[in-house]
N, C-alpha and C positions, 0 to 999 in steps of 0.2 A: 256397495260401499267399499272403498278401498282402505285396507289398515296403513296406518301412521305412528312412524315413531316420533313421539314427542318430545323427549329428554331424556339425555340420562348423561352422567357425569364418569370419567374415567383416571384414574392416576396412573401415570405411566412412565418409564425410563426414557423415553425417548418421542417426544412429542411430535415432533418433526414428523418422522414415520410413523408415528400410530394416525396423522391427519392427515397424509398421502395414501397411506393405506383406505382408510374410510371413502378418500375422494375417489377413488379409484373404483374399489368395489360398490361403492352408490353410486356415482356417478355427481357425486357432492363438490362443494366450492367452501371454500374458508369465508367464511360470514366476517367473523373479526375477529383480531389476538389483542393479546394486552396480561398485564400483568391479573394475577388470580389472588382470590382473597384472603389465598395462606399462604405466602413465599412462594415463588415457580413462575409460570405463565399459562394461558389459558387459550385454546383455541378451540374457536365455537364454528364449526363445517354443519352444513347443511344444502336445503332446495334456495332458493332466492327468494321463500316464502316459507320455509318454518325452520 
């Protein structure tokens, strides 16, 4: 059984690089951005399957 991170949600200064960073060290792709549902933006990186 291989472990899976499922979710988890992050606030950060600089979103830009905290989902360059993630892609990088997963090996992850930007799923989709768009506006978040307190003021900001949102970008959800992951597999092309979760």
């Amino acid at each position: 059984m291989t472990a899976r991170l499922e979710h988890t949600n992050y606030t950060v200064s600089n979103i830009e690089a905290t989902a360059a960073w993630m892609i990088d060290l997963f090996g992850w792709n930007i799923r989709w951005r768009g506006d978040s549902k307190t003021l900001g933006q949102s970008i959800h990186v992951g597999t092309e399957n979760h």
